[in-house]
C-alpha positions, 0 to 999 in steps of 0.5 A, spaced: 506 859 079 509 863 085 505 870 082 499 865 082 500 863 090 501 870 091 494 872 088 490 865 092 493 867 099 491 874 097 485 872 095 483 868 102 487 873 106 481 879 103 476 874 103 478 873 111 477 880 112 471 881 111 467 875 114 472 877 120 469 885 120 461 883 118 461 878 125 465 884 129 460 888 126 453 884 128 451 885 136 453 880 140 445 879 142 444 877 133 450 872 133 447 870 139 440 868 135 444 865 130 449 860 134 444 856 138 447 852 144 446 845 143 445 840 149 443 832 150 439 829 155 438 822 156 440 817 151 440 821 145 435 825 146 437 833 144 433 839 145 435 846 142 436 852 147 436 859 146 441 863 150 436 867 154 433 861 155 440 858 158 441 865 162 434 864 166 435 857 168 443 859 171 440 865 174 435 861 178 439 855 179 444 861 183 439 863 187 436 856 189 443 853 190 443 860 195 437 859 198 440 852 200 446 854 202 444 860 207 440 854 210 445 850 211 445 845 205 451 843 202 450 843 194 453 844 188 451 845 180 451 839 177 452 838 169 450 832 166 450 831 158 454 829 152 459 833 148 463 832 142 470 832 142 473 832 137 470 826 132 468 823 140 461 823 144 464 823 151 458 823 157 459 826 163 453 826 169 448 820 170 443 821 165 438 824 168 441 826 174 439 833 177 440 840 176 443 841 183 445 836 187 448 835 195 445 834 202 441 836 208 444 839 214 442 832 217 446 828 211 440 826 208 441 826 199 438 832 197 437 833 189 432 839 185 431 839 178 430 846 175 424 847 171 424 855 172 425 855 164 418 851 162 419 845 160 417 839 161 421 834 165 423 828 162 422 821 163 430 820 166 430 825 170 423 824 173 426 816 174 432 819 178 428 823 183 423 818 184 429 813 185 432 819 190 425 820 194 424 811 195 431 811 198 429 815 203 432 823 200 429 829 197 428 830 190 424 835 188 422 838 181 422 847 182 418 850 178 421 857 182 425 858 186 419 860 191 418 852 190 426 852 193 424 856 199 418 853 201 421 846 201 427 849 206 421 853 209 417 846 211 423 843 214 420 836 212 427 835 211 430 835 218 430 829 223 
């Protein structure tokens, strides 16, 4: 019985260290393809998001929080969604709240939803920037982060 425990801990040990060398071995860009990032929007709504996707997105929503700051705004990065931990679903954020979230030099609620990476807003976030706009702050859809500067540029949101 010991001389077979040997052999299965050997076997799982080799068996191990192969699919530890054939991961090591792809690049980062396949292991990448292969592993696509999930993420959960609204109630229960979910879409798959590729990670050169993922990277254009933060990438204009760094240069949007920026363009906001050079201005004199006070935003932030603002993650809402659902993860699973462990057996759980924990949601963290308002549904559909957006991309990027503070406020004006003047005080005013200043929300843009981020939409550089082409997809089409979804009926939450358009209900939580609607809600934002008849409340007498700034919600804003960009498109670029052209649209960011443009909004800034306006001054609409000066007293």
């Amino acid at each position: 019985m010991n001389v077979l425990a040997v052999f299965l801990c050997a076997g799982v040990l080799i068996v191990y260290l192969l699919v530890g060398l054939t991961l090591a071995s792809m690049t980062r860009r396949f292991r990448e393809s292969l592993c696509f990032g999930r993420y959960f929007f609204g109630e229960g709504e979910t879409m798959a998001v590729s990670p050169s996707n993922k990277k254009r997105e933060t990438e204009t929503t760094k240069e949007m929080l920026q363009v906001l700051e050079k201005a004199g705004f006070y935003v932030w990065r603002n993650n809402s969604g659902v993860m699973v931990i462990g057996s759980r679903f924990v949601r963290f954020g308002k549904a559909g709240s957006s991309d990027i979230i503070g406020w004006t030099p003047y005080g005013q609620f200043i929300a843009i939803e981020n939409k550089t990476n082409g997809e089409p807003i979804k009926e939450s976030q358009q209900e939580f920037i609607d809600a934002l706009n008849s409340r007498g702050g700034f919600g804003i859809i960009a498109m670029s982060v052209e649209d960011v500067i443009d909004f800034v540029e306006s001054g609409i949101w000066r007293k």
